[in-house]
N, C-alpha and C positions, 0 to 999 in steps of 0.2 A: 504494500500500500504506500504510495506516495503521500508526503503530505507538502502544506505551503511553506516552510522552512526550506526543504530541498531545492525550491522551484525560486523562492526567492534567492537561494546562493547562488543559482546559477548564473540568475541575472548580475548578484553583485559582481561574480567574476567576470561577466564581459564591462563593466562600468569602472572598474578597480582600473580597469589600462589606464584611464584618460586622467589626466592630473584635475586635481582640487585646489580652490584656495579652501583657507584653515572658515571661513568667514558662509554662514549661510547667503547662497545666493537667490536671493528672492524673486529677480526680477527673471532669473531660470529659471526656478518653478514652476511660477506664473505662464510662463512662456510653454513650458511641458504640459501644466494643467489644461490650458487651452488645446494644444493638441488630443488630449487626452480625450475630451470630450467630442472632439469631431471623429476619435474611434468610438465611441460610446452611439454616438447621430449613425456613426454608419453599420454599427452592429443592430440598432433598432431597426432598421431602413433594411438590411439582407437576410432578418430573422420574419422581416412581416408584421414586427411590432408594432409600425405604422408605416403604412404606405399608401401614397393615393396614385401612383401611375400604373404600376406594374403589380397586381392582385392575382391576376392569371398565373404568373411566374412561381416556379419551385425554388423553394427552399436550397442552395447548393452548400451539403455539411461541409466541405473542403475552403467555401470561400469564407462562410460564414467563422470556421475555424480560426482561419489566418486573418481575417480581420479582428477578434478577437484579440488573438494574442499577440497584434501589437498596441492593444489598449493593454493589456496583463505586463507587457515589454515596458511603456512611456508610463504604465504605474509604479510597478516595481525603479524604475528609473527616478522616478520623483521621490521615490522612499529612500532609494540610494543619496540624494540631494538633497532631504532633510539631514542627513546620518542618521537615521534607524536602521540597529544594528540587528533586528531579529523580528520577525513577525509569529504573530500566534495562528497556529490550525484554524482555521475559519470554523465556524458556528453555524446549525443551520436556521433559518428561518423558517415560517409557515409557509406556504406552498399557496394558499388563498392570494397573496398579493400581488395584485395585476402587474405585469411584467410592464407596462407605462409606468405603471405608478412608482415602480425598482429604477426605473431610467429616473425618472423627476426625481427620488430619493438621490440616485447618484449624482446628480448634476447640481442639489443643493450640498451635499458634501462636500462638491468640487470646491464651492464659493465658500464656504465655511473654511474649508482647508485653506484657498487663498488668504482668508484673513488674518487665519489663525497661526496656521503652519503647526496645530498639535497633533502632535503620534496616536492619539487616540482616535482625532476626524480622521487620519492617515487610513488607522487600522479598518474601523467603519466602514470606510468607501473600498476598502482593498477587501473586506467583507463583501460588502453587497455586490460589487461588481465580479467573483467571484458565484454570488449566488446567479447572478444574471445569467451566468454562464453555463452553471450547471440547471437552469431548467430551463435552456435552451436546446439542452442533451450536449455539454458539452463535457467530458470529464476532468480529473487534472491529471489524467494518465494520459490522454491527450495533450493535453499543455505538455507537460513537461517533454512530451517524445517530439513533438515540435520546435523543441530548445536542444535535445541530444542529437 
């Protein structure tokens, strides 16, 4: 069984290359969080979450995968960018919560995270956007094999 500790290392190791100042960078964060969210618009948009051009269209697990995970990528990457040294096993939620409703959840956490910049909104949204994904049918045995 995989868990999200392994999946966040992996990410810190590809981020560990790139040098740091000692000095949280805000204005990168910011800059990540906004990308962040146009993975998040386009995981709702190829899961059918909402869409109003293309209704007819199927579902494609492969695209929908990889868009994913490079929202799980510019997340874990903004975690790396506060310095949060560890995340915890994600939680599960109830299953009733309309998966709009989980997008609008994640998209106020984003703005909350921007203002705040605490490891707790961090964990939060790296929670929920994490749930987004697995009841999209996505697993994190998938994620990670997508990283190896």
């Amino acid at each position: 069984m995989y868990d999200l500790a392994k999946l966040y290392q992996l990410v810190l190791n590809r981020e560990i290359a790139i040098a740091k100042n000692q000095v949280l960078d805000t204005k990168r964060i910011k800059a990540k969080l906004l990308a962040f969210t146009s993975d998040v618009a386009q995981v709702g948009e190829l899961a059918h979450i909402f869409t109003f051009w293309e209704k007819e269209t199927q579902i494609v697990h492969e695209d929908l995968l990889e868009t994913y995970v490079e929202g799980i990528s510019m997340l874990m990457s903004i975690g790396y960018e506060m310095r949060i040294d560890a995340v915890k096993t994600t939680q599960e939620i109830p299953e009733n919560i309309p998966l709009d409703d989980l997008i609008f959840t994640i998209y106020q956490q984003v703005v909350i995270l921007k203002n705040t910049f605490d490891p707790i909104v961090y964990q939060d949204l790296l929670d929920d956007y994490f749930h987004l994904g697995f009841r999209l049918g996505i697993s994190l045995e998938e994620i990670i094999d997508s990283y190896e």
